[in-house]
BALOBA-1460 file (C-alpha; in Angstrom, 3 decimals):
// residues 280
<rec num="1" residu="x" x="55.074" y="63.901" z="34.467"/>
<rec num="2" residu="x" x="54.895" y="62.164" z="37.629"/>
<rec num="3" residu="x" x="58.224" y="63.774" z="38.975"/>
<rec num="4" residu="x" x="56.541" y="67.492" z="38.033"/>
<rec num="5" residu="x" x="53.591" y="66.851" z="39.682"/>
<rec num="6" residu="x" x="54.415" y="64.665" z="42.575"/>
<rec num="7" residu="x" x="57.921" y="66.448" z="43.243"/>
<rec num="8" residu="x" x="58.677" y="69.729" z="41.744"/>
<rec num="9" residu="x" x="54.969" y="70.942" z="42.350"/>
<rec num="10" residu="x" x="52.822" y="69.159" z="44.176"/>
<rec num="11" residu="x" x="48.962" y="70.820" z="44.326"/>
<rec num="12" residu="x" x="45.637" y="69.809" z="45.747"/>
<rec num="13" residu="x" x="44.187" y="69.043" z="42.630"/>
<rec num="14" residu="x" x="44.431" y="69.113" z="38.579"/>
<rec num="15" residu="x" x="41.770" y="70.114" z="36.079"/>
<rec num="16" residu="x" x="42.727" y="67.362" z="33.334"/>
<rec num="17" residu="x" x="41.136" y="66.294" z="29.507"/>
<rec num="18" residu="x" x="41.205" y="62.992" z="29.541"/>
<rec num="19" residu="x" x="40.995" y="60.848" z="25.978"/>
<rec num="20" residu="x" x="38.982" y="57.498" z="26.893"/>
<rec num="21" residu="x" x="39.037" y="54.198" z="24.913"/>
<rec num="22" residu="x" x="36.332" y="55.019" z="22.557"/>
<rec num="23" residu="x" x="38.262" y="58.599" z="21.507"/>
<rec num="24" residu="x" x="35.991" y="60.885" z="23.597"/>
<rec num="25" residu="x" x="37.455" y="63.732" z="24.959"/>
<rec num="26" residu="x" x="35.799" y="64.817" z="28.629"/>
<rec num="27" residu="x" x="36.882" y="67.291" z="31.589"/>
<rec num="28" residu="x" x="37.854" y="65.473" z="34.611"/>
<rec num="29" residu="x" x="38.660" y="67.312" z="38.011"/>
<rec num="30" residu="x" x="40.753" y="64.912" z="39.960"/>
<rec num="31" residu="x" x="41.376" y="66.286" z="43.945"/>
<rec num="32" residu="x" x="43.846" y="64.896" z="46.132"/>
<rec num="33" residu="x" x="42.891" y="63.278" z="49.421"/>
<rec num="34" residu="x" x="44.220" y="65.544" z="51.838"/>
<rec num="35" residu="x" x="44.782" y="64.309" z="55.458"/>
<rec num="36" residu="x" x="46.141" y="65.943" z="58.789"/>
<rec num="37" residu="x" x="48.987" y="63.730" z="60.161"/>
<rec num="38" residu="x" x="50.800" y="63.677" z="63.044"/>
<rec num="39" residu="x" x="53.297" y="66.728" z="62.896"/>
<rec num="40" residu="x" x="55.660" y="65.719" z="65.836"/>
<rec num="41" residu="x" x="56.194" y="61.395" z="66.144"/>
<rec num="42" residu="x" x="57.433" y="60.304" z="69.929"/>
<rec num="43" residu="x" x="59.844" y="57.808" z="69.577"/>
<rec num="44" residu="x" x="60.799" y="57.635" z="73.007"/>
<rec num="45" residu="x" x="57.182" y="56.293" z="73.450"/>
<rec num="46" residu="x" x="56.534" y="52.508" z="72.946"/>
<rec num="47" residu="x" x="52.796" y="53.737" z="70.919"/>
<rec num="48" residu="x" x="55.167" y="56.148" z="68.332"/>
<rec num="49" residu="x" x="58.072" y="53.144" z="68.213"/>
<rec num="50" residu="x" x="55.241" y="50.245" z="67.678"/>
<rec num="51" residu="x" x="53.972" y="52.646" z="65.072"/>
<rec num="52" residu="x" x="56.883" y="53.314" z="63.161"/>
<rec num="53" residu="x" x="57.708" y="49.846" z="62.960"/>
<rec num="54" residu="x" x="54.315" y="49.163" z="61.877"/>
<rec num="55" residu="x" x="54.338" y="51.728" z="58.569"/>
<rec num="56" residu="x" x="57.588" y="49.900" z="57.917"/>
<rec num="57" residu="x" x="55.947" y="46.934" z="57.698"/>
<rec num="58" residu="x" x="53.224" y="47.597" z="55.771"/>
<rec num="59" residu="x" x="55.771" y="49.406" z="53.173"/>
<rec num="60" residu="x" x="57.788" y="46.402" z="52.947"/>
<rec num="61" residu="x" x="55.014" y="44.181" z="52.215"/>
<rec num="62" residu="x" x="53.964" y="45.880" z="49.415"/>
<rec num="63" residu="x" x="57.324" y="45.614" z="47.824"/>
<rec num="64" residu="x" x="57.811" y="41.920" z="48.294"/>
<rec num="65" residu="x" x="58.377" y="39.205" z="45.858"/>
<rec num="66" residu="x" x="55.741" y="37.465" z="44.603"/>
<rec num="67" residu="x" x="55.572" y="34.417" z="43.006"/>
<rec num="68" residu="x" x="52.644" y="31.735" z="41.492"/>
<rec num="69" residu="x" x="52.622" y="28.460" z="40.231"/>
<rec num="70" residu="x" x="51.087" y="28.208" z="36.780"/>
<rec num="71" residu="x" x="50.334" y="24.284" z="35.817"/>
<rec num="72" residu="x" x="53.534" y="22.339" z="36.678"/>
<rec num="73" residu="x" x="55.972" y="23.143" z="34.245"/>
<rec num="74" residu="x" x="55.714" y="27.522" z="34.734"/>
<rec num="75" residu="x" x="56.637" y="29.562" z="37.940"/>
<rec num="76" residu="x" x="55.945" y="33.531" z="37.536"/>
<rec num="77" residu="x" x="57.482" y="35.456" z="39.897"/>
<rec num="78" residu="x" x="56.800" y="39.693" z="40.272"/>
<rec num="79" residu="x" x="59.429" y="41.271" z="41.586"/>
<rec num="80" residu="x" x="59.329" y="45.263" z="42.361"/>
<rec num="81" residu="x" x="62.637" y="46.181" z="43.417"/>
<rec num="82" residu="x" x="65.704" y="44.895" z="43.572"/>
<rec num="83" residu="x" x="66.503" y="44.905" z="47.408"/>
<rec num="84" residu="x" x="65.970" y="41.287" z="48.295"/>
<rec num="85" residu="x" x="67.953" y="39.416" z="51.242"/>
<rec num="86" residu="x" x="69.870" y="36.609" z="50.313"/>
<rec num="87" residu="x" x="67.828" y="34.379" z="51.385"/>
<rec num="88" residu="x" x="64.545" y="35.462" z="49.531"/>
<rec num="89" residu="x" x="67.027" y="35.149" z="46.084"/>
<rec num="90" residu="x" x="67.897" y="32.063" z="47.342"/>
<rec num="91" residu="x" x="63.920" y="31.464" z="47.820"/>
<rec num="92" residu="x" x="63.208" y="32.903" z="44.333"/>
<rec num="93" residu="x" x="65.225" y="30.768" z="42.496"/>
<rec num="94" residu="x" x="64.478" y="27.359" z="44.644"/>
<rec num="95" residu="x" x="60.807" y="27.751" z="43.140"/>
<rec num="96" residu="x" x="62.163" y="28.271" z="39.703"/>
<rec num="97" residu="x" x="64.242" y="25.391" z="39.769"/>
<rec num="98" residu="x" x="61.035" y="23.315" z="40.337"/>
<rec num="99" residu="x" x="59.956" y="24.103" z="37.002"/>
<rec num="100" residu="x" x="61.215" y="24.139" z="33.233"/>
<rec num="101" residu="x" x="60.206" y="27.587" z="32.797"/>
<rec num="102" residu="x" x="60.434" y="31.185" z="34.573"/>
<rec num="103" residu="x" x="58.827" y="34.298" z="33.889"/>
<rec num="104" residu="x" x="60.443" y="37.223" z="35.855"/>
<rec num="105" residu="x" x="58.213" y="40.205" z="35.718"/>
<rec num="106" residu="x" x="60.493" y="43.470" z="36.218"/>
<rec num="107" residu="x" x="57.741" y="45.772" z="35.096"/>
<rec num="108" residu="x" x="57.289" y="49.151" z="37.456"/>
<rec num="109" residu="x" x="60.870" y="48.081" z="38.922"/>
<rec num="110" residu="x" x="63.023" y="50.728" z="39.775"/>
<rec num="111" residu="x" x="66.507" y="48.593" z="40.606"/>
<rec num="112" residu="x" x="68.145" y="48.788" z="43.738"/>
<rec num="113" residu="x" x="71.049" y="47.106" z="45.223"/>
<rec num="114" residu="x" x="73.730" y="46.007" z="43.329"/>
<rec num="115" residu="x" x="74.656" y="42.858" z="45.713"/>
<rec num="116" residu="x" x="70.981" y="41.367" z="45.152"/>
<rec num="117" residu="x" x="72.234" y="42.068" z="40.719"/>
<rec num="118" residu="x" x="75.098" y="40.251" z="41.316"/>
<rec num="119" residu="x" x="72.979" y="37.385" z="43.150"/>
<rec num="120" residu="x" x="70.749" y="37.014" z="40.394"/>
<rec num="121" residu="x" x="72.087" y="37.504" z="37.719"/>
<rec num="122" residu="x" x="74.794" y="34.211" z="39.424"/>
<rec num="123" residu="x" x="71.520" y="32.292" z="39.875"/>
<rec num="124" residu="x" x="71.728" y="31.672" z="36.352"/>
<rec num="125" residu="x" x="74.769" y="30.930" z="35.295"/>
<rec num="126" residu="x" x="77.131" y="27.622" z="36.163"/>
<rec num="127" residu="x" x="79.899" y="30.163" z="35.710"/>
<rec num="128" residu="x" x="81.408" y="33.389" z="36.300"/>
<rec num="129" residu="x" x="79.933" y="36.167" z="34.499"/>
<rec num="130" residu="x" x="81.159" y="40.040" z="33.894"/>
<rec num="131" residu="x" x="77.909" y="42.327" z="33.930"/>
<rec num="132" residu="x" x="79.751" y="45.722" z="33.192"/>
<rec num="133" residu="x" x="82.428" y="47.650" z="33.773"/>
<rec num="134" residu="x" x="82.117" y="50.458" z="36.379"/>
<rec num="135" residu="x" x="83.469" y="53.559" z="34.557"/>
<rec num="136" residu="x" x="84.021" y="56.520" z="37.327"/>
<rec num="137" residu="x" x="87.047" y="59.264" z="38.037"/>
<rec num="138" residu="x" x="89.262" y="56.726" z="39.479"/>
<rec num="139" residu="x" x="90.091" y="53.265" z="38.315"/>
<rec num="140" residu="x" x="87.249" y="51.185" z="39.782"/>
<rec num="141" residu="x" x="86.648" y="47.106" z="39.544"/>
<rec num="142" residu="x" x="84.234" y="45.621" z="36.942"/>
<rec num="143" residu="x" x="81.353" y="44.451" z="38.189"/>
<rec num="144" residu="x" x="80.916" y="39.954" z="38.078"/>
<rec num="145" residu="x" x="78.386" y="38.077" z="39.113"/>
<rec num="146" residu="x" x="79.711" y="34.711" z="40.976"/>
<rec num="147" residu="x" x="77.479" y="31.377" z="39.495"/>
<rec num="148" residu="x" x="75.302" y="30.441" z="42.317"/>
<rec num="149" residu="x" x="75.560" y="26.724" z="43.561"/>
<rec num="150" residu="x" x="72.899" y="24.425" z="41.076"/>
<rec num="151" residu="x" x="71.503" y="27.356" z="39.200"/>
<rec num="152" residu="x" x="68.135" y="27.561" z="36.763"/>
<rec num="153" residu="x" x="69.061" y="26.250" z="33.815"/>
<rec num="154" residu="x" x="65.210" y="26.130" z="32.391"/>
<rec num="155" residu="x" x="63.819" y="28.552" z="30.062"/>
<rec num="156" residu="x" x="63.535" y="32.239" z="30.631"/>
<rec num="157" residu="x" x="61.353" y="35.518" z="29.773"/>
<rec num="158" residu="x" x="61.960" y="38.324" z="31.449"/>
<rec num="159" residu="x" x="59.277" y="41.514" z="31.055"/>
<rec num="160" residu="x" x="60.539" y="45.297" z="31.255"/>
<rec num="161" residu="x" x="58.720" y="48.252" z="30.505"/>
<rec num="162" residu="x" x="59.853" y="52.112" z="30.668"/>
<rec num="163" residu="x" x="60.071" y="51.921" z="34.346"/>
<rec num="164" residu="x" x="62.314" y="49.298" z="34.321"/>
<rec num="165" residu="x" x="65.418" y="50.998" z="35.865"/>
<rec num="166" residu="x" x="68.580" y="50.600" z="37.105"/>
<rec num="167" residu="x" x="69.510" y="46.890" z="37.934"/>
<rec num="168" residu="x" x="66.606" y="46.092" z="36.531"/>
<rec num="169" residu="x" x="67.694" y="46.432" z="32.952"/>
<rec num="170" residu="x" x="71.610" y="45.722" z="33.728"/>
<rec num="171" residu="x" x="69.017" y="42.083" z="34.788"/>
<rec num="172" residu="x" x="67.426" y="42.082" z="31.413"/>
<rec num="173" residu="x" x="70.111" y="43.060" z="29.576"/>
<rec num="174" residu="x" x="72.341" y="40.682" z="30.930"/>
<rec num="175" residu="x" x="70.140" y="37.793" z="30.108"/>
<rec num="176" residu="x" x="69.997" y="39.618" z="26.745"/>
<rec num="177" residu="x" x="73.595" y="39.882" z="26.143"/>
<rec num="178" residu="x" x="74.182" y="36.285" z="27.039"/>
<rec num="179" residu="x" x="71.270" y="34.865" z="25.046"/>
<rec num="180" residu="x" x="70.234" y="33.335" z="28.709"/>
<rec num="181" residu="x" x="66.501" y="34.627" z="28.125"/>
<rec num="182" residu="x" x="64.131" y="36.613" z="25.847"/>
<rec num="183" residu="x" x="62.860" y="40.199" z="27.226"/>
<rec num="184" residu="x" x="59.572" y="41.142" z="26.031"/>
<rec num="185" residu="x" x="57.578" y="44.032" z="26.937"/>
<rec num="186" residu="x" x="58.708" y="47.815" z="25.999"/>
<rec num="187" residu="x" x="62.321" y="49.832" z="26.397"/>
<rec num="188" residu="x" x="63.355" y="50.206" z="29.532"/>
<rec num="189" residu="x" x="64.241" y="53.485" z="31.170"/>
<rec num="190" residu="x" x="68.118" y="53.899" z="30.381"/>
<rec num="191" residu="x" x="68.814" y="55.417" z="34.065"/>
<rec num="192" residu="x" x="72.013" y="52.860" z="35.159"/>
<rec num="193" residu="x" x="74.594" y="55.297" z="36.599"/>
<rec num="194" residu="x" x="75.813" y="53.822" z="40.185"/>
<rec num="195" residu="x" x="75.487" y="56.054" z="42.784"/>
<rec num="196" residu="x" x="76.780" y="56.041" z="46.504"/>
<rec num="197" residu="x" x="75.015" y="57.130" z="49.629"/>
<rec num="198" residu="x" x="75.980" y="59.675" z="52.507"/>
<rec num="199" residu="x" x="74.768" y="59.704" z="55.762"/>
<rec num="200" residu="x" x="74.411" y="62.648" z="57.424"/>
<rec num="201" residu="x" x="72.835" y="64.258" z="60.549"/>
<rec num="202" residu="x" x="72.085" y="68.100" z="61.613"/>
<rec num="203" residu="x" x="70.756" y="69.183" z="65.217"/>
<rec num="204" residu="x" x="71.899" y="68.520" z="69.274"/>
<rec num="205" residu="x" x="69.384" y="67.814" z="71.172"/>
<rec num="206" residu="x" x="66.823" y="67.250" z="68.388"/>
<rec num="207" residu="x" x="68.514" y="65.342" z="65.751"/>
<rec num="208" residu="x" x="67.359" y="65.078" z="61.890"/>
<rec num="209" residu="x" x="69.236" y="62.171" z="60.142"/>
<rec num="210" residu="x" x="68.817" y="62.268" z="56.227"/>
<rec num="211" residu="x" x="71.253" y="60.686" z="53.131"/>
<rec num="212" residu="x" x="72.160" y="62.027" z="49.835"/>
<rec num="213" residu="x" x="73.135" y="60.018" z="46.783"/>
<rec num="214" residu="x" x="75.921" y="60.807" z="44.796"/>
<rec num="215" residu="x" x="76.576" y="59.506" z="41.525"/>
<rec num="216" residu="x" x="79.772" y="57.714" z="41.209"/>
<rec num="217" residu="x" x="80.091" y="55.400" z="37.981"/>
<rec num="218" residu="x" x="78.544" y="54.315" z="34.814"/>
<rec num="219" residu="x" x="78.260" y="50.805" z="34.065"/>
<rec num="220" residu="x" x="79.541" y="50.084" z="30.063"/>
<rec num="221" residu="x" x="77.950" y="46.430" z="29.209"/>
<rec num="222" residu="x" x="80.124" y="43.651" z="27.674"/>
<rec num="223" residu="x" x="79.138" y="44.721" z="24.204"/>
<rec num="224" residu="x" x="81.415" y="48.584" z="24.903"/>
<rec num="225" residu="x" x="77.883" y="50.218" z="25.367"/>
<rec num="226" residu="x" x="76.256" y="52.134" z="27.865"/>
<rec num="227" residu="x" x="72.529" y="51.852" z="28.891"/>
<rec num="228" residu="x" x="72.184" y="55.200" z="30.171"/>
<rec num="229" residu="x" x="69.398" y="57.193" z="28.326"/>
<rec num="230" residu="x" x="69.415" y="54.037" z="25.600"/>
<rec num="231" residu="x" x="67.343" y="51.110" z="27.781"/>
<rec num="232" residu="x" x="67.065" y="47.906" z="26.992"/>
<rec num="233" residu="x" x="65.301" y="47.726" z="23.372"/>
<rec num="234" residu="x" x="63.255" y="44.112" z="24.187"/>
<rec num="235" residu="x" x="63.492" y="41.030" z="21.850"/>
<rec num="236" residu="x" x="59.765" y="41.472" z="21.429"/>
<rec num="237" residu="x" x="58.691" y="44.847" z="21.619"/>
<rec num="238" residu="x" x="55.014" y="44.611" z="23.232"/>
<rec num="239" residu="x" x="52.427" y="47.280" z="25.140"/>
<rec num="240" residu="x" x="49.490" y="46.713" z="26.499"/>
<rec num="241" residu="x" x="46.632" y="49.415" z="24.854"/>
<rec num="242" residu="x" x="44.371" y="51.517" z="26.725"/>
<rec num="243" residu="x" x="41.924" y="49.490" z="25.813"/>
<rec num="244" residu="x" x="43.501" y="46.467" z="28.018"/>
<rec num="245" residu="x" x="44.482" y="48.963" z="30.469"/>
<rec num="246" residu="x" x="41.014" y="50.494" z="31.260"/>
<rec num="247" residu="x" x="39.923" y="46.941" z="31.122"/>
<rec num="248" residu="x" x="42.386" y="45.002" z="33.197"/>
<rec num="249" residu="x" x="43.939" y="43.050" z="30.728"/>
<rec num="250" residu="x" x="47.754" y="42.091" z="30.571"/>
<rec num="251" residu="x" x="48.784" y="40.746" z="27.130"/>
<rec num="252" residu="x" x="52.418" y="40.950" z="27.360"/>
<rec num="253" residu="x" x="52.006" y="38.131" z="30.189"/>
<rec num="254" residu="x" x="49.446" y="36.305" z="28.486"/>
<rec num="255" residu="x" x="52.328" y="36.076" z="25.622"/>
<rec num="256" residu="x" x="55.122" y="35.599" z="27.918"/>
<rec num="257" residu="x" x="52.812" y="32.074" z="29.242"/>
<rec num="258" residu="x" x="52.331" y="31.386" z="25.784"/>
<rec num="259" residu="x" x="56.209" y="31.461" z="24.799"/>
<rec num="260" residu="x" x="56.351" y="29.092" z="28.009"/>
<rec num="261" residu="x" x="53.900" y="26.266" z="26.430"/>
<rec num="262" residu="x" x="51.215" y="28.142" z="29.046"/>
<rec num="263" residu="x" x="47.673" y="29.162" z="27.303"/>
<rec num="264" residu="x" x="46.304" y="32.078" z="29.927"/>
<rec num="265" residu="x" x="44.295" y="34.843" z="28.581"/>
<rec num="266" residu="x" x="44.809" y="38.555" z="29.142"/>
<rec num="267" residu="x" x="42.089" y="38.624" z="31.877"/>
<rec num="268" residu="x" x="43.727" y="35.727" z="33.518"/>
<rec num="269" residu="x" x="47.236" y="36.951" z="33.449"/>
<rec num="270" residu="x" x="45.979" y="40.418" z="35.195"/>
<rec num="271" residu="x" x="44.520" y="38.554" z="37.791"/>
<rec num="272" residu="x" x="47.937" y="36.962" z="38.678"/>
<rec num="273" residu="x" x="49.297" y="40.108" z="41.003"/>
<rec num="274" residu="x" x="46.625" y="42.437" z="41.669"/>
<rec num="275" residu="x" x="47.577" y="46.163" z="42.831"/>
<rec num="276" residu="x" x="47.642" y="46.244" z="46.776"/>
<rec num="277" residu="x" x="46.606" y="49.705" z="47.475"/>
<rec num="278" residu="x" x="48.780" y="51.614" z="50.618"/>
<rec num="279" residu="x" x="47.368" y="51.517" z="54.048"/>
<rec num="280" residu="x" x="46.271" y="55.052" z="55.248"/>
């Protein structure tokens, strides 16, 4: 739905029955925002550079890795992609390694690079371990994870839902495989096919510089199977309702805390990483 509306066709607004918590049907007319930008960007100028930079910025930041304490014994850490530096995995797992437990929220997470996998998934093993083999046209290497110097050995949950994608669920289903830590939460979105990306560039004097990504390899999991359009089916298979939704509540943390040794309600757990809206 969102890639009809938001990609294929995009409109200024949608005239929408929408089915609230209590069963009633209403009409709702729901108008995008609609705002002139700027239709030619100076970069030569230090005001259109500064700018630039800035939007980057402010993108970034609402990508980044979170993480919270929860009593002494539980770190939670949110993370929406996978495109971290090394350092920030390094980072990541230093806090977990202060505690006995970690609950790694991949929720909403779309995957991303497949160095930052590798790093992970090594952060949690004293040994070497095989993800998947990269299936392609030519003969291509299987993809390993090296163990990371003193890795996490405390307990592990790890959330998904049907966004999880890409090296998100190779993550979780790693973890899985290796009975290194439960996955709760609902299937994830089965879209795991490696892809490579050109760089290209048209125009002289004006030049337009954009990429395409071309799909190269699947990656077949230790067990001989394939995530791609299966997901990851969770150990404990658990949605929030629309009730909790409309009401900001998050049980599948709540019961992640809970399988931890932490009591935190629903209300509680919401509260941990609150939406950050864009910056117009």
């Amino acid at each position: 739905m969102e890639y009809i509306v938001n990609i294929l066709f995009p409109r200024a607004g949608m005239h929408l029955q929408v089915r609230g918590v209590d069963g009633q049907v209403r009409k709702v007319d729901v108008m995008a925002k609609i705002r002139q930008l700027q239709k030619l960007v100076d970069l030569t100028s230090d005001l259109g550079f500064w700018n630039l930079i800035r939007e980057q910025q402010n993108a970034d930041r609402l990508v980044r890795t979170r993480c919270a304490d929860v009593g002494k014994d539980l770190e939670i850490c949110k993370m929406p992609d996978f495109e971290l530096s090394e350092e920030k995995v390094h980072e990541v797992l230093g806090l977990a390694k202060k505690r006995k437990g970690l609950i790694l929220d991949l929720r909403d997470n779309p995957g991303g690079s497949v160095v930052t996998l590798g790093q992970m998934v090594g952060g949690f093993f004293d040994h070497e371990i095989k993800i998947g083999d990269r299936v392609g046209r030519k003969p291509m290497k299987p993809q390993v994870a090296k163990a990371q110097h003193d890795p996490f050995t405390g307990d592990l949950v790890v959330l998904v839902d049907s966004n999880s994608a890409s090296a998100a669920e190779l993550f979780a289903r790693v973890m899985q495989l290796e009975k290194r830590g439960k996955i709760v939460g609902d299937r994830s979105a089965g879209l795991v096919m490696e892809g490579k990306i050109f760089d290209h560039k048209a125009g002289a004097n004006t030049v337009v510089f954009y990429a395409v990504m071309v799909t190269d390899a699947d990656v077949v999991m230790t067990d001989g199977q394939s995530l791609e359009r299966r997901g990851v089916t969770p150990d404990e298979v658990l949605l929030p309702s629309a009730a909790d939704l409309a009401s900001g509540r998050d049980p599948v943390m709540a019961h992640a805390t809970e399988m931890l040794g932490v009591k935190m309600s629903p209300e509680e757990a919401a509260k941990l990483f609150p939406y950050e809206w864009p910056k117009e």
